[in-house]
N, CA, C and O atoms as a Maestro MAE file, in Angstrom:
{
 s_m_m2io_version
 :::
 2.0.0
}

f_m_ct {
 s_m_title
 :::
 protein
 m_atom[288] {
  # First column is atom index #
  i_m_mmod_type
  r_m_x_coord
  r_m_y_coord
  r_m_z_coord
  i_m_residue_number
  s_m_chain_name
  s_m_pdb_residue_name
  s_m_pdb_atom_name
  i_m_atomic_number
  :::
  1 25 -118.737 -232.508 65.500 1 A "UNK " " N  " 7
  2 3 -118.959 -231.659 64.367 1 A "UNK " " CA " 6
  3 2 -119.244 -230.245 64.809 1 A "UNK " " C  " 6
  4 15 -120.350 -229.808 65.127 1 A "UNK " " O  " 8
  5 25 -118.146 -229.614 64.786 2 A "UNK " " N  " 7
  6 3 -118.534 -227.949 64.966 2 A "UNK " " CA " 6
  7 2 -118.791 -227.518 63.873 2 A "UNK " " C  " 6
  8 15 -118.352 -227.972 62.816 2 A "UNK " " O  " 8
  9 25 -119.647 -226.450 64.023 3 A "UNK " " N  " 7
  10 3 -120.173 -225.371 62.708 3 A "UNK " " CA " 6
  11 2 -119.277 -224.391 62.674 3 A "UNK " " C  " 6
  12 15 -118.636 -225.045 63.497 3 A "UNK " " O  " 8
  13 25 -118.638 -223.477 62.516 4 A "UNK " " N  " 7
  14 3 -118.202 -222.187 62.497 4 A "UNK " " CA " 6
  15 2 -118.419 -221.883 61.446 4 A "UNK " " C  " 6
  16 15 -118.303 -222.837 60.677 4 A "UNK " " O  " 8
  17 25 -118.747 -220.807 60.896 5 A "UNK " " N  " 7
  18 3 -119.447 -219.580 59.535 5 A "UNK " " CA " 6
  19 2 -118.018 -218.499 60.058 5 A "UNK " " C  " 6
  20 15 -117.720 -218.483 61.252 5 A "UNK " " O  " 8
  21 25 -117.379 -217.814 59.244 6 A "UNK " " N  " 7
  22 3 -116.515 -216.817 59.010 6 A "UNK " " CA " 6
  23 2 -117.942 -215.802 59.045 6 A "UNK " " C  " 6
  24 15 -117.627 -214.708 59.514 6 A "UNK " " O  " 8
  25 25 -119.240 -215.859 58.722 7 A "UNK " " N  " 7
  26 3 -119.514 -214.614 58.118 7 A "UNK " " CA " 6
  27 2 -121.237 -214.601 59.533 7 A "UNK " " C  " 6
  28 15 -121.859 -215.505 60.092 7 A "UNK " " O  " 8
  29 25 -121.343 -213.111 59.540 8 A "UNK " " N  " 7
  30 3 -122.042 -212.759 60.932 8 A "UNK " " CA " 6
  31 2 -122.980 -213.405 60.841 8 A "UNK " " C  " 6
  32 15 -123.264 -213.984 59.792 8 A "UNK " " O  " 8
  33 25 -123.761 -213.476 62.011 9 A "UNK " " N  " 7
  34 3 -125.087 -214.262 61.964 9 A "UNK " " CA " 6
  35 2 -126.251 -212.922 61.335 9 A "UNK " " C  " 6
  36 15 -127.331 -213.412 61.005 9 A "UNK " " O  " 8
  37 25 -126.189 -211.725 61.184 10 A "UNK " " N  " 7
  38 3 -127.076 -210.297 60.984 10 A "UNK " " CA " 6
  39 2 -125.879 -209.525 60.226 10 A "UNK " " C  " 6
  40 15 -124.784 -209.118 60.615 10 A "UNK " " O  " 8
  41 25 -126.724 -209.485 58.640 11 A "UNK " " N  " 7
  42 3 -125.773 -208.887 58.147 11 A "UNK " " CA " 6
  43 2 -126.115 -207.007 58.379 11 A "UNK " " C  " 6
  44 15 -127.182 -206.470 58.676 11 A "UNK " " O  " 8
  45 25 -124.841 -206.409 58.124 12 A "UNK " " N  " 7
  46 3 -124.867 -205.183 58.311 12 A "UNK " " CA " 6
  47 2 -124.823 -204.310 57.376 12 A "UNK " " C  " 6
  48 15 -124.084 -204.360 56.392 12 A "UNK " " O  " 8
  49 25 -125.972 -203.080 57.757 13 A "UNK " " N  " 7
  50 3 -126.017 -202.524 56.561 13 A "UNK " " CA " 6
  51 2 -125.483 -201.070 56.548 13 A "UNK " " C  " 6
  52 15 -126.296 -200.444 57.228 13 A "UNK " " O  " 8
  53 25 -124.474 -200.178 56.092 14 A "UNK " " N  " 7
  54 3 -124.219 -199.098 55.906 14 A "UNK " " CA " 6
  55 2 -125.081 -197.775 54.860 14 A "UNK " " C  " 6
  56 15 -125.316 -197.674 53.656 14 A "UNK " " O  " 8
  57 25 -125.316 -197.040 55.895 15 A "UNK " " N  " 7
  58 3 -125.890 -195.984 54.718 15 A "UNK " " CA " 6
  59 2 -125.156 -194.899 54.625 15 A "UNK " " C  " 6
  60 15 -124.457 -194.445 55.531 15 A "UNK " " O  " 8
  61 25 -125.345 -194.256 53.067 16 A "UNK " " N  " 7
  62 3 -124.181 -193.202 52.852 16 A "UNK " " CA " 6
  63 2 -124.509 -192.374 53.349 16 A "UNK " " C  " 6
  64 15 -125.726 -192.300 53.516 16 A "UNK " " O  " 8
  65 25 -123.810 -191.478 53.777 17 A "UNK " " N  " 7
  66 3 -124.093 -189.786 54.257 17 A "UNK " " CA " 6
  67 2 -124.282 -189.247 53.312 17 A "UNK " " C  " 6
  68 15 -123.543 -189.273 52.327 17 A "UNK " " O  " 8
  69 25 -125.323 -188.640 53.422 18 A "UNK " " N  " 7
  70 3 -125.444 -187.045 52.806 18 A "UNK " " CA " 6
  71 2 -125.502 -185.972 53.112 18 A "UNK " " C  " 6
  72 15 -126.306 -185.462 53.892 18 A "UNK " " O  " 8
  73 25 -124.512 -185.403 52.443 19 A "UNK " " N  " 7
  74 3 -124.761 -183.568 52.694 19 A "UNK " " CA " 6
  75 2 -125.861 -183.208 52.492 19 A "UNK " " C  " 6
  76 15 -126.575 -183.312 51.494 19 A "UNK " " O  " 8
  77 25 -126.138 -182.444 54.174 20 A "UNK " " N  " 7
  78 3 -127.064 -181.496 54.184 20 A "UNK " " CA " 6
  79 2 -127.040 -180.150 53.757 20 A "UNK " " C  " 6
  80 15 -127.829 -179.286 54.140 20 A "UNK " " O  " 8
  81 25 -126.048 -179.981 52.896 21 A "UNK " " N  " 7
  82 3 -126.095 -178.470 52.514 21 A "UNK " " CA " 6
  83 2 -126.506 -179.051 50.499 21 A "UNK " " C  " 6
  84 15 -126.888 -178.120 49.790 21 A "UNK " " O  " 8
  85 25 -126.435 -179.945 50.060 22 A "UNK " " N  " 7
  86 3 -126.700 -180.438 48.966 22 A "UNK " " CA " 6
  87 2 -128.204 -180.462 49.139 22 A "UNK " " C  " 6
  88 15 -128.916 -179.716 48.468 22 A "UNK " " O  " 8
  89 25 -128.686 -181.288 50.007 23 A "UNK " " N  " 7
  90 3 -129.876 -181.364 50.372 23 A "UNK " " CA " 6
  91 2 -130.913 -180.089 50.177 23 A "UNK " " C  " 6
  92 15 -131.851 -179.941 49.393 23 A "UNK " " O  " 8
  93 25 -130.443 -179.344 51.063 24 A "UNK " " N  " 7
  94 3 -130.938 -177.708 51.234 24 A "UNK " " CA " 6
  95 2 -131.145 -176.835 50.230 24 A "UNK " " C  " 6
  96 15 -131.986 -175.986 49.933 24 A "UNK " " O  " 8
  97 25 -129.799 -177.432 49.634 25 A "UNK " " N  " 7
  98 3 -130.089 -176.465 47.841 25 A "UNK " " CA " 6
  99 2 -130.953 -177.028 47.260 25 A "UNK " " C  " 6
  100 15 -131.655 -176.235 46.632 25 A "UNK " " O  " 8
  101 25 -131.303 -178.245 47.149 26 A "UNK " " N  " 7
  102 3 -132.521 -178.396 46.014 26 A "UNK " " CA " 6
  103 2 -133.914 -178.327 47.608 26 A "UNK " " C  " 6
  104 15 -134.854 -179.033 47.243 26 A "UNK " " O  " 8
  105 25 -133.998 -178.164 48.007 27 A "UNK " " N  " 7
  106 3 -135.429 -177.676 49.067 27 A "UNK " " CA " 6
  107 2 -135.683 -176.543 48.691 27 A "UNK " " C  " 6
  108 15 -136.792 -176.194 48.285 27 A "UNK " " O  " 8
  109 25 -134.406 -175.612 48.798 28 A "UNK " " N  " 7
  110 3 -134.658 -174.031 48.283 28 A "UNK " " CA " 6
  111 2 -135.301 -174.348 47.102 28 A "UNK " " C  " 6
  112 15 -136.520 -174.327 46.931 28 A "UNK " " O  " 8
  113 25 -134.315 -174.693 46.158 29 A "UNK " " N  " 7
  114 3 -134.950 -174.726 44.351 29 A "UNK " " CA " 6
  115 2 -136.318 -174.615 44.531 29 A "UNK " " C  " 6
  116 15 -137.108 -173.674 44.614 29 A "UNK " " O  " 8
  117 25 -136.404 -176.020 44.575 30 A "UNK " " N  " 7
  118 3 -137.647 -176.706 44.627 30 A "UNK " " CA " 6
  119 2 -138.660 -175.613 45.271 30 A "UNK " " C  " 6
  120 15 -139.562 -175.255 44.514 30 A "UNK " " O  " 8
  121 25 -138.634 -175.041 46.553 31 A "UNK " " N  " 7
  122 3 -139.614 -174.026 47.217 31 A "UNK " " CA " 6
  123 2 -140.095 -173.240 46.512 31 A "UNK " " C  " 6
  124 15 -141.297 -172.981 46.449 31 A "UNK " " O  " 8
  125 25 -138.792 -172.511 45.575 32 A "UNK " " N  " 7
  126 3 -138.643 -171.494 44.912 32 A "UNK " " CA " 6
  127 2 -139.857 -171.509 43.733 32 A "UNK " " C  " 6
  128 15 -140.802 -170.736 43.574 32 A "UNK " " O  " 8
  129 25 -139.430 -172.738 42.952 33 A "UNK " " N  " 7
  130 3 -140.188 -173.085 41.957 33 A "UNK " " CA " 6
  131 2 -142.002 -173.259 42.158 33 A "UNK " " C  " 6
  132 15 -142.939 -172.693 41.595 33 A "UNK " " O  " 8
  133 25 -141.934 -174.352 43.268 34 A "UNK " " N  " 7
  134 3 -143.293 -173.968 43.696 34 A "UNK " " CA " 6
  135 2 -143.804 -172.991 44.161 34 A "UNK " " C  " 6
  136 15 -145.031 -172.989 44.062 34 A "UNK " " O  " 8
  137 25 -143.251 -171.925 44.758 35 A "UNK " " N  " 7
  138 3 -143.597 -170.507 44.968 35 A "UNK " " CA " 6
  139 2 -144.184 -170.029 43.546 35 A "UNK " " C  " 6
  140 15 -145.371 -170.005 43.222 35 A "UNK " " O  " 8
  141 25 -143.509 -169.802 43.080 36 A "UNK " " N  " 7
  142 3 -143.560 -169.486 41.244 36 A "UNK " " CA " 6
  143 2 -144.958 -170.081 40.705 36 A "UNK " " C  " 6
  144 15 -145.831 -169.464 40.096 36 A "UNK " " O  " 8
  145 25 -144.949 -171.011 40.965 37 A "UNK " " N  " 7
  146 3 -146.160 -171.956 40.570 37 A "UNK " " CA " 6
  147 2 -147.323 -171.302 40.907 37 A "UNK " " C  " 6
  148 15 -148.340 -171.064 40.255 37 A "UNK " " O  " 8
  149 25 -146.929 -171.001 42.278 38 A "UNK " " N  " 7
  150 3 -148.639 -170.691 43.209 38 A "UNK " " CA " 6
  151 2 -149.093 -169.509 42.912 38 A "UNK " " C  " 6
  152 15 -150.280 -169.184 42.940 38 A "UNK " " O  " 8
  153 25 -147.659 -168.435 42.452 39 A "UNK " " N  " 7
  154 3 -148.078 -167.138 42.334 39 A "UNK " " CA " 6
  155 2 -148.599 -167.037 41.036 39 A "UNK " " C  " 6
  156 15 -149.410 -166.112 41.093 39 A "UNK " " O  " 8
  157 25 -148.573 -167.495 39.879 40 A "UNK " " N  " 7
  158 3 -149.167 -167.643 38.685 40 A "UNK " " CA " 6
  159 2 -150.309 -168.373 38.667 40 A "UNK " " C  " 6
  160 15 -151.046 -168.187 37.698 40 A "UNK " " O  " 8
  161 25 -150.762 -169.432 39.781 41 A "UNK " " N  " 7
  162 3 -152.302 -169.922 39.549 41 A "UNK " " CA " 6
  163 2 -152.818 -168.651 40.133 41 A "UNK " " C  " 6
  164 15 -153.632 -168.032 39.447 41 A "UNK " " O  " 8
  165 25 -152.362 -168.007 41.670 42 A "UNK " " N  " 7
  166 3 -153.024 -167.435 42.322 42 A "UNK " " CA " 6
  167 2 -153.265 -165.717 41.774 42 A "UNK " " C  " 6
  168 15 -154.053 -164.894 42.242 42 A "UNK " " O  " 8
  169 25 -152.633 -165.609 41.037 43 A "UNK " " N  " 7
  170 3 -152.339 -163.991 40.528 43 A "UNK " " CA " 6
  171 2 -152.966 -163.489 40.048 43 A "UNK " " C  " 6
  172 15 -152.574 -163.716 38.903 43 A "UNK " " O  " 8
  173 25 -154.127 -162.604 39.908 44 A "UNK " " N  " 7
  174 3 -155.077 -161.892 39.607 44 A "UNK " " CA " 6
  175 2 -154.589 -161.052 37.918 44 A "UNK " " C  " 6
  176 15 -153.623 -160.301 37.787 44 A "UNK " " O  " 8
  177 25 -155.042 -161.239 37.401 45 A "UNK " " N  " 7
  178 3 -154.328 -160.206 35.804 45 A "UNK " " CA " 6
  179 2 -154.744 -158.555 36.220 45 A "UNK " " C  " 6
  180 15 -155.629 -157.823 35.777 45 A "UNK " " O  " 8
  181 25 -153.830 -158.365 37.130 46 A "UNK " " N  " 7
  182 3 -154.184 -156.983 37.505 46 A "UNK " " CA " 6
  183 2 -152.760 -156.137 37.172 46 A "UNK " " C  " 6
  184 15 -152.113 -156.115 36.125 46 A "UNK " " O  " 8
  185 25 -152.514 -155.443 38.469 47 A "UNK " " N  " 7
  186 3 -151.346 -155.080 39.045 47 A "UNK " " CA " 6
  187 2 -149.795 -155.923 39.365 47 A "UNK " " C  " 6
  188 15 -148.665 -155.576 39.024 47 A "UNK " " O  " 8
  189 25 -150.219 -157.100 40.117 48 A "UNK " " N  " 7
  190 3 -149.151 -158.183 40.129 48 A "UNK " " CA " 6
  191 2 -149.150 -158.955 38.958 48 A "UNK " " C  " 6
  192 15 -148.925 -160.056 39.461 48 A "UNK " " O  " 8
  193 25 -149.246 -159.173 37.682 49 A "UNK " " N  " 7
  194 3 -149.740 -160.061 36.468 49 A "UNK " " CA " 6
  195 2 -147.904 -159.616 36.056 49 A "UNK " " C  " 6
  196 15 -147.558 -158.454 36.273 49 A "UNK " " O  " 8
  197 25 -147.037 -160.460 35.574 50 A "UNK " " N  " 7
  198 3 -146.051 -160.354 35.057 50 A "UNK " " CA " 6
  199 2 -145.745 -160.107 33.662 50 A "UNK " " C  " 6
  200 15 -144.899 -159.319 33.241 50 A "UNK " " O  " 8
  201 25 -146.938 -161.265 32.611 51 A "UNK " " N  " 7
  202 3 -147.266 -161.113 31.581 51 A "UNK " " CA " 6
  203 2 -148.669 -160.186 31.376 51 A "UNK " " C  " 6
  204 15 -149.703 -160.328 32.029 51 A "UNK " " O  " 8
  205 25 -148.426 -159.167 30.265 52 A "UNK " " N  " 7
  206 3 -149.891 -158.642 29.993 52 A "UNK " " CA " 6
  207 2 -151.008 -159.548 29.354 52 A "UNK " " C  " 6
  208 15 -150.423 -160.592 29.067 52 A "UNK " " O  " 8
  209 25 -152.277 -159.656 29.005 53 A "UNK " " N  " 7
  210 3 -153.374 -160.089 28.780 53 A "UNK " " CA " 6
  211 2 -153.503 -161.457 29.875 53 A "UNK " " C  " 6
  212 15 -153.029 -161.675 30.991 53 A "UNK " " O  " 8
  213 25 -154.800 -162.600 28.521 54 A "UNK " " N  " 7
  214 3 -155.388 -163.096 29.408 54 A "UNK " " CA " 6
  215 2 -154.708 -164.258 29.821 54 A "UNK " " C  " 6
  216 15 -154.964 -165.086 30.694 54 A "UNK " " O  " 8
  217 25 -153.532 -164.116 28.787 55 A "UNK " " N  " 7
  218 3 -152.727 -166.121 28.361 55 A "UNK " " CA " 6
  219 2 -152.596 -166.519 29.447 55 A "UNK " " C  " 6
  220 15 -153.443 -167.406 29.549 55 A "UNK " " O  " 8
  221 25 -151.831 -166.403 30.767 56 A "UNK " " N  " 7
  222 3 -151.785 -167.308 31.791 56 A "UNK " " CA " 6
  223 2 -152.978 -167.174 32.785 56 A "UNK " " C  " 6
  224 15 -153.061 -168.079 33.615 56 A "UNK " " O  " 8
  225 25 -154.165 -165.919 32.844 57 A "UNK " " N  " 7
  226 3 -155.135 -166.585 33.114 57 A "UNK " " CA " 6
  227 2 -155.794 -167.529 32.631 57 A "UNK " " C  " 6
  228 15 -156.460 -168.041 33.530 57 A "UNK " " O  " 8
  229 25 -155.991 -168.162 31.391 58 A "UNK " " N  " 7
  230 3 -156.529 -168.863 30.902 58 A "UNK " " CA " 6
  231 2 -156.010 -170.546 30.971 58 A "UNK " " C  " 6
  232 15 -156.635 -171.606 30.997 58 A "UNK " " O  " 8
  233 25 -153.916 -170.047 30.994 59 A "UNK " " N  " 7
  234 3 -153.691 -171.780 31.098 59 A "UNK " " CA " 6
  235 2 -154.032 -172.123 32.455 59 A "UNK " " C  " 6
  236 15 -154.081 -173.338 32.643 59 A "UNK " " O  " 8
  237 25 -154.406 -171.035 33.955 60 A "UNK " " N  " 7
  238 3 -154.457 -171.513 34.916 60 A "UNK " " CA " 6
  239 2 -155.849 -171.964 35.152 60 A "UNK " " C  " 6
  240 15 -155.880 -172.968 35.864 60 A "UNK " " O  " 8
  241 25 -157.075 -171.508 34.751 61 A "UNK " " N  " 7
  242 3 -157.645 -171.208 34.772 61 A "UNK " " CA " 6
  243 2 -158.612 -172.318 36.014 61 A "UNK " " C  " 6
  244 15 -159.032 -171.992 37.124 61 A "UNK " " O  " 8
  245 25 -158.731 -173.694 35.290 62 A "UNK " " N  " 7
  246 3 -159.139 -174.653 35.949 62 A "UNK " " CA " 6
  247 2 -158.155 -174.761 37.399 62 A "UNK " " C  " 6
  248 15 -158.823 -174.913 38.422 62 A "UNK " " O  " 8
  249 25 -156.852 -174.707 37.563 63 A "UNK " " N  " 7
  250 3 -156.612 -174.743 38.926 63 A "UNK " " CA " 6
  251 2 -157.029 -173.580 40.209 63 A "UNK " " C  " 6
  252 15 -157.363 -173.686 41.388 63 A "UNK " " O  " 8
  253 25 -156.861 -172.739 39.502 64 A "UNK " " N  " 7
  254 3 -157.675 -171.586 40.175 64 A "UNK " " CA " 6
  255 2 -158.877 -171.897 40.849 64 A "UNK " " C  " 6
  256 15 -158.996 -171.384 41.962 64 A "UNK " " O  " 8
  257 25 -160.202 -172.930 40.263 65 A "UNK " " N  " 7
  258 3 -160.722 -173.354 40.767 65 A "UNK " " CA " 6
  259 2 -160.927 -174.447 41.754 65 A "UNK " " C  " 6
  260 15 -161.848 -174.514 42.568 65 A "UNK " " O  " 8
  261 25 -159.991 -175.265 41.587 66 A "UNK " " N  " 7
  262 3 -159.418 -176.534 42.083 66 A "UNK " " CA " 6
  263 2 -158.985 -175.802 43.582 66 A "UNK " " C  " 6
  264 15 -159.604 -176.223 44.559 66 A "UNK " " O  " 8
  265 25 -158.210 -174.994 43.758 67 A "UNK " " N  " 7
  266 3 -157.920 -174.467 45.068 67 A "UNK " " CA " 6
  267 2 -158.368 -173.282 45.470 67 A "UNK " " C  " 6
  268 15 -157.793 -172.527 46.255 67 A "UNK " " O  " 8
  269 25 -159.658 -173.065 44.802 68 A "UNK " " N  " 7
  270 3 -160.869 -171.925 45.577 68 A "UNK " " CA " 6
  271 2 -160.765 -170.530 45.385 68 A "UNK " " C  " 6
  272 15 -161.471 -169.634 45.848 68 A "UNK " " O  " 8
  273 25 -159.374 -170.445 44.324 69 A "UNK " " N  " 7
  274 3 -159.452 -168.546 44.183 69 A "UNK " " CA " 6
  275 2 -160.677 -168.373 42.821 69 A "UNK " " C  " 6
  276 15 -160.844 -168.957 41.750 69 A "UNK " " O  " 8
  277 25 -161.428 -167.159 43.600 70 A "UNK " " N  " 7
  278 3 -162.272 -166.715 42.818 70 A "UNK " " CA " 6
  279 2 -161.226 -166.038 41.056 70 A "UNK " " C  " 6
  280 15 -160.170 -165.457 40.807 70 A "UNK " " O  " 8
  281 25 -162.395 -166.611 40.300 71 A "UNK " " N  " 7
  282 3 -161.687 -165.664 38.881 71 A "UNK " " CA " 6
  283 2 -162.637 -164.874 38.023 71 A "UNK " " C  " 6
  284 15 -162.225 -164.027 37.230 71 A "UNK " " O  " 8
  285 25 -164.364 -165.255 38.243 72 A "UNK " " N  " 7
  286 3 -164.637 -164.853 37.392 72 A "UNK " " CA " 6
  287 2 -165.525 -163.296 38.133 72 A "UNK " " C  " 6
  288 15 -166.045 -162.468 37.385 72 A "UNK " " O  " 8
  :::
 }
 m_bond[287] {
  # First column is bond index #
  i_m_from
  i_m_to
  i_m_order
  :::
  1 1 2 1
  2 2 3 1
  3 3 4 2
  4 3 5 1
  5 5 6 1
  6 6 7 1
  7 7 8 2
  8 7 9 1
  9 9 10 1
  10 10 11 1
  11 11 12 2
  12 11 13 1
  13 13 14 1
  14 14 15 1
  15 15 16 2
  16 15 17 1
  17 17 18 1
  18 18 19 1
  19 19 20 2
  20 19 21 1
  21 21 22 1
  22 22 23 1
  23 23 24 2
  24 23 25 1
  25 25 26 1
  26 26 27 1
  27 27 28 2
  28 27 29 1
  29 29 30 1
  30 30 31 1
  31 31 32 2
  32 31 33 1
  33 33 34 1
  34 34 35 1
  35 35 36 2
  36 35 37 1
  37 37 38 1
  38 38 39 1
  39 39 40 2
  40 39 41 1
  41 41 42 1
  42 42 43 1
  43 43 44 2
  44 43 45 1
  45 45 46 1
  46 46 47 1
  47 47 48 2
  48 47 49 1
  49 49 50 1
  50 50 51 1
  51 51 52 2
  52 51 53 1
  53 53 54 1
  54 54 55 1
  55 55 56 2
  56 55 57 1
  57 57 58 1
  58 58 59 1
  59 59 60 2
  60 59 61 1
  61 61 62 1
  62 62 63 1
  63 63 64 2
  64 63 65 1
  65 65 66 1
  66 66 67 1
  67 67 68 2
  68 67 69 1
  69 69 70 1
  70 70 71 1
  71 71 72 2
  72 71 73 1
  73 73 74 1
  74 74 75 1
  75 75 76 2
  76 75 77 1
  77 77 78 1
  78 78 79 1
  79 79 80 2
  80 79 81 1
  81 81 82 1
  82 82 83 1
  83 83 84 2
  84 83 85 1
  85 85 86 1
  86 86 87 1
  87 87 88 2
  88 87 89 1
  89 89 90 1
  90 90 91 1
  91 91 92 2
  92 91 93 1
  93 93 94 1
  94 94 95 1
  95 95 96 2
  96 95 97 1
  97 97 98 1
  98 98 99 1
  99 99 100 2
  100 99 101 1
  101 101 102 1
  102 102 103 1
  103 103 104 2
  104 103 105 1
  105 105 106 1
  106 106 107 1
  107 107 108 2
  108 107 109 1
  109 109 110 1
  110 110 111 1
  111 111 112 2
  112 111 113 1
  113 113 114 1
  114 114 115 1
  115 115 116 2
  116 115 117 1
  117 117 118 1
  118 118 119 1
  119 119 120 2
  120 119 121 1
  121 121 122 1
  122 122 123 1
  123 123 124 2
  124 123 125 1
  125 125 126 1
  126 126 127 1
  127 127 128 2
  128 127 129 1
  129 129 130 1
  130 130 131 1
  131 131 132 2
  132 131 133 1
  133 133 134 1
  134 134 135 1
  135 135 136 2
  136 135 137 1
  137 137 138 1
  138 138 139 1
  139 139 140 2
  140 139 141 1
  141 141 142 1
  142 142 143 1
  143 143 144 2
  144 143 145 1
  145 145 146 1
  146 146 147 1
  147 147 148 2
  148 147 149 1
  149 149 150 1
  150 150 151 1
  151 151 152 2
  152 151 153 1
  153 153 154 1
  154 154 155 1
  155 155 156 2
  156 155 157 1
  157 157 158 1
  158 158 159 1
  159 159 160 2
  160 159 161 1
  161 161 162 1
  162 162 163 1
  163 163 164 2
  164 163 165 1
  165 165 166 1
  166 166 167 1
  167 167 168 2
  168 167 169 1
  169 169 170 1
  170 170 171 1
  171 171 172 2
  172 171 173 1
  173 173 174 1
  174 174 175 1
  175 175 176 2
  176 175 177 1
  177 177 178 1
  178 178 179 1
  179 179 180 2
  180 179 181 1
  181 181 182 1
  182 182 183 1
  183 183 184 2
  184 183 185 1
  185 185 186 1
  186 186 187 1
  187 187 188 2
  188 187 189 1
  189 189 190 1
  190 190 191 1
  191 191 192 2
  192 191 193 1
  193 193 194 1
  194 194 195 1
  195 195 196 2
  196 195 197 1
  197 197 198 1
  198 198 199 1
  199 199 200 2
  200 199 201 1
  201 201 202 1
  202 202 203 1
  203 203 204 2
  204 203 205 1
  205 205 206 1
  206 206 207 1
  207 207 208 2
  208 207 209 1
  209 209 210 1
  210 210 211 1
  211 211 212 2
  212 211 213 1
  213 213 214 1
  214 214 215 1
  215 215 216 2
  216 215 217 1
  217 217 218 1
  218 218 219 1
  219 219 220 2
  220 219 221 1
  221 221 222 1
  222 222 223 1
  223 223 224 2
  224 223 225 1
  225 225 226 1
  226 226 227 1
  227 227 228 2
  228 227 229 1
  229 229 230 1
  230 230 231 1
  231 231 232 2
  232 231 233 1
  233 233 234 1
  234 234 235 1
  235 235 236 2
  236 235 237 1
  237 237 238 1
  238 238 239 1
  239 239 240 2
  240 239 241 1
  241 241 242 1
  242 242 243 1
  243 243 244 2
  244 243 245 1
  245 245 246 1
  246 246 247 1
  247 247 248 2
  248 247 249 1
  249 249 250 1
  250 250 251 1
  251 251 252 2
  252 251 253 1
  253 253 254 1
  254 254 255 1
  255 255 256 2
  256 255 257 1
  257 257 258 1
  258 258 259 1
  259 259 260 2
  260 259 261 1
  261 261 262 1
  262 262 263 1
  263 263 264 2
  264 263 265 1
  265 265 266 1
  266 266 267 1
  267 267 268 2
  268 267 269 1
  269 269 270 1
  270 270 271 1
  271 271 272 2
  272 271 273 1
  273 273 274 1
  274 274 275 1
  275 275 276 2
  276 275 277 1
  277 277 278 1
  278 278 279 1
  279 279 280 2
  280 279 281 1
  281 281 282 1
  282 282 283 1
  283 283 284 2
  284 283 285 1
  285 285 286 1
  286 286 287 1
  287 287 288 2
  :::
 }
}
């Protein structure tokens, strides 16, 4: 009684390639966006403030504290 199996003893697994230039574009995005992010918790309503008054000091307000920039 021989055994023979047609099929491997370790099946094999292929992974797709991905473009690294696909990749890269959303790292940028993404950087970009969180850049954006940081500069609006971190932004003083001064000189650099994009919008005038207090509105996005106020929606940031609690993270500002959360990562140690002084506000008041």
């Amino acid at each position: 009684m021989s055994q023979s199996s047609a099929a491997p003893l370790s099946p094999t697994v292929e992974l797709p390639a991905v473009p690294l230039l696909q990749i890269g574009t959303w790292v940028v995005f993404y950087g970009l966006l969180a850049m954006l992010a940081i500069f609006f918790v971190s932004a003083d309503q001064g000189a650099l403030s994009l919008p005038a008054g207090n509105a996005v000091h106020e929606w940031v307000h609690d993270a500002r504290h959360l990562l140690g920039y002084p506000c008041h």
